[in-house]
MIKEKE-768270 format. One record per residue (C-alpha): x, y, z; residue in one letter. Coordinates in steps of 0.1 Angstrom, whole numbers, padded with zeros to 4 digits, always signed. Example, Ala and Ser with C-alpha at 12.3 -4.5 7.8 and 13.67 -1.06 7.14 Angstrom:
2
+0123-0045+0078a
+0137-0011+0071s
***
This chain:
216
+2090+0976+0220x
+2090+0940+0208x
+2056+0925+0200x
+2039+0891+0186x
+2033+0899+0150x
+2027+0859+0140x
+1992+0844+0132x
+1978+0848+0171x
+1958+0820+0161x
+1988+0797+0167x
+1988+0807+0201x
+1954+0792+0210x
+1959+0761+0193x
+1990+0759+0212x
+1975+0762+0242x
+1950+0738+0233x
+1921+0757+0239x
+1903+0790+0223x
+1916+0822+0237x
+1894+0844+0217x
+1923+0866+0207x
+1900+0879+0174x
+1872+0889+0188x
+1845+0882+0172x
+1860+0855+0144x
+1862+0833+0171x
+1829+0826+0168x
+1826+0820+0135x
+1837+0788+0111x
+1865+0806+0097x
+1883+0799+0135x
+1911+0783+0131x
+1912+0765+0161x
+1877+0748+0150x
+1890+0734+0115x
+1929+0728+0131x
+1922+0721+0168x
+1962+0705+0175x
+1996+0727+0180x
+2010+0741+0151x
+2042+0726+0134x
+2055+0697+0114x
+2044+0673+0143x
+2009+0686+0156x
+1990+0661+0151x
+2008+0632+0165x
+2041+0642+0189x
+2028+0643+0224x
+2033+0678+0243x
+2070+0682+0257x
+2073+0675+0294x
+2050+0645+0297x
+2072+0616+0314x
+2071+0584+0304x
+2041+0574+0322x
+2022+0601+0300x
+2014+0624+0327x
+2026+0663+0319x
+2053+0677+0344x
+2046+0701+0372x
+2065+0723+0355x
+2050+0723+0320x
+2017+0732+0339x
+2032+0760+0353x
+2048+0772+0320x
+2013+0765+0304x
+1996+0788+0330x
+2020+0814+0326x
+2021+0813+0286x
+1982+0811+0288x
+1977+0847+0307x
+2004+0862+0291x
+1990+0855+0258x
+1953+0861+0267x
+1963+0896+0278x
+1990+0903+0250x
+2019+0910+0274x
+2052+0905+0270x
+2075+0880+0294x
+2097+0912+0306x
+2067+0931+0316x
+2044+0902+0327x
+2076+0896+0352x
+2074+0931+0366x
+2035+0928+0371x
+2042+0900+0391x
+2070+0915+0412x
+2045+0943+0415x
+2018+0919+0429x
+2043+0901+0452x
+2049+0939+0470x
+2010+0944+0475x
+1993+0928+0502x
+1968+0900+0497x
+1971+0868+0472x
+1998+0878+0453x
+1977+0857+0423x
+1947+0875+0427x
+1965+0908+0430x
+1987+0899+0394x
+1952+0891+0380x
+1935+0925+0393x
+1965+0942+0378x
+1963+0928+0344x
+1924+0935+0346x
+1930+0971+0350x
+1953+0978+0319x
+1937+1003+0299x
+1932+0986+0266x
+1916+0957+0286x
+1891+0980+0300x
+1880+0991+0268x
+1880+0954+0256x
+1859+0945+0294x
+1833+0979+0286x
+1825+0968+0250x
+1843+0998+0230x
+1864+0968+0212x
+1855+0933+0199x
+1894+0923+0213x
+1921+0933+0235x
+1944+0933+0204x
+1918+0959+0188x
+1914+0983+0223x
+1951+0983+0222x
+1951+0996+0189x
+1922+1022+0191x
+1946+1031+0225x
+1973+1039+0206x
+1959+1059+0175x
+1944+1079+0206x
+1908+1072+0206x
+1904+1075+0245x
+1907+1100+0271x
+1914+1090+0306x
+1899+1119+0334x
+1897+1143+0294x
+1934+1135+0290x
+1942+1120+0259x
+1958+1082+0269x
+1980+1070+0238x
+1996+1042+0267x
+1974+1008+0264x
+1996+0995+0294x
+1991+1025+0318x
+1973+1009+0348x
+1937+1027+0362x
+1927+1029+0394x
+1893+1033+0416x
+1873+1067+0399x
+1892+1070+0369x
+1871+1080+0338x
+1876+1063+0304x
+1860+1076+0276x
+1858+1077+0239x
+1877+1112+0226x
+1852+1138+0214x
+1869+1140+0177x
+1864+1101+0174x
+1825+1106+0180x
+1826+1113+0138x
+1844+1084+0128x
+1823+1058+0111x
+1832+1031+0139x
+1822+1047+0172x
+1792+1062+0154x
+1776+1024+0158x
+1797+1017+0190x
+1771+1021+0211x
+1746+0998+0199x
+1773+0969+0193x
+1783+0981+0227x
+1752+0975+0249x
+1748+0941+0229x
+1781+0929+0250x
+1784+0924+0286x
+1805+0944+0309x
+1817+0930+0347x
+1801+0949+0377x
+1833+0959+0387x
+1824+0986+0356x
+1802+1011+0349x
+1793+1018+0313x
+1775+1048+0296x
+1771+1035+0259x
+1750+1067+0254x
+1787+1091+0262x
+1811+1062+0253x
+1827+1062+0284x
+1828+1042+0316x
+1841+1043+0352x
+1862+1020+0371x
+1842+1013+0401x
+1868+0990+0421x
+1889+0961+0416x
+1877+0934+0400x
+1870+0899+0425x
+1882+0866+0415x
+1845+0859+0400x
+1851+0882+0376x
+1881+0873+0360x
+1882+0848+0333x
+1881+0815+0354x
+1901+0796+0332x
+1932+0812+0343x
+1950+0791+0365x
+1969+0818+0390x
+1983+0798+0415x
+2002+0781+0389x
+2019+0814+0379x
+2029+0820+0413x
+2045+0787+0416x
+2063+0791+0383x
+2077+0822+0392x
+2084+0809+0432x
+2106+0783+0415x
***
């Protein structure tokens, strides 16, 4: 499978805003959004964004675009299967915005990320994948595979000896987790407890947007 394997900083000054894609390095001086805030390229500094009309204004559908990009990017998806979550979300009843976010929410290397086993999505989708996690004491190597209500997550009992997850739990009850999770730092594990309401999700995404982009 494809992936992005550029400088993800890029993406955030792209967007034009911090999308914490490093963890913590974002909040340090050495982000490079805070000594380079302006999209990357030749022309960064000065050339206006593409799909601003002469009046200045950006077009409806470079907002759209921009949403899209944004919570694609935010939760390291790619276009093909950030299309099929949608499609998925269109078939389920309810806001079909709210029910794309909710689906991105319950990925598997964003729960990690959301319970405070990883500093980043990027790095819970690689602790996924060298099989650091058990899902209901099955060993999960799929950072895409989608939880549901009750399911289990938990750090695998061979892992406990690595130097990492050794400290985990202190650096893990120093972050917050959403009350849609329950989090044992003391076992390294957590349960999903429902879906996750709008409030919860990172209100900067803009998911009415995505659903016109894709109503188009």
């Amino acid at each position: 499978m494809s992936k992005n394997i550029g400088p993800v900083c890029k993406l955030c000054r792209r967007e034009g805003e911090k999308l914490y894609l490093k963890g913590e390095r974002c909040y340090t001086p050495k982000c490079a959004f805070e000594r380079r805030p302006f999209a990357p390229g030749q022309h960064g500094r000065t050339a206006s964004r593409g799909g601003r009309g002469r009046s200045g204004r950006e077009s409806d559908y470079l907002r759209q675009l921009r949403a899209k990009q944004r919570a694609r990017r935010v939760y390291g998806v790619l276009e093909r299967q950030f299309r099929r979550y949608y499609e998925v979300a269109l078939q389920r009843r309810g806001l079909t915005g709210l029910n794309l976010l909710q689906i991105l929410e319950s990925r598997l290397d964003n729960v990690v990320y959301r319970l405070g086993y990883a500093s980043s999505r990027a790095q819970a989708r690689l602790m996924v994948t060298h099989g650091h996690f058990v899902v209901n004491e099955r060993r999960m190597d799929v950072p895409s595979m989608l939880l549901r209500e009750g399911d289990i997550v938990s750090v695998r009992e061979g892992s406990h000896e690595l130097e990492y997850f050794k400290v985990l739990g202190e650096q893990a009850d120093a972050r917050t987790s959403p009350g849609w999770l329950n989090k044992d730092t003391k076992q390294l594990s957590g349960v999903v407890q429902r879906l996750p309401e709008r409030a919860e999700i990172d209100g900067s995404l803009n998911e009415q947007l995505i659903v016109e982009y894709y109503s188009r």
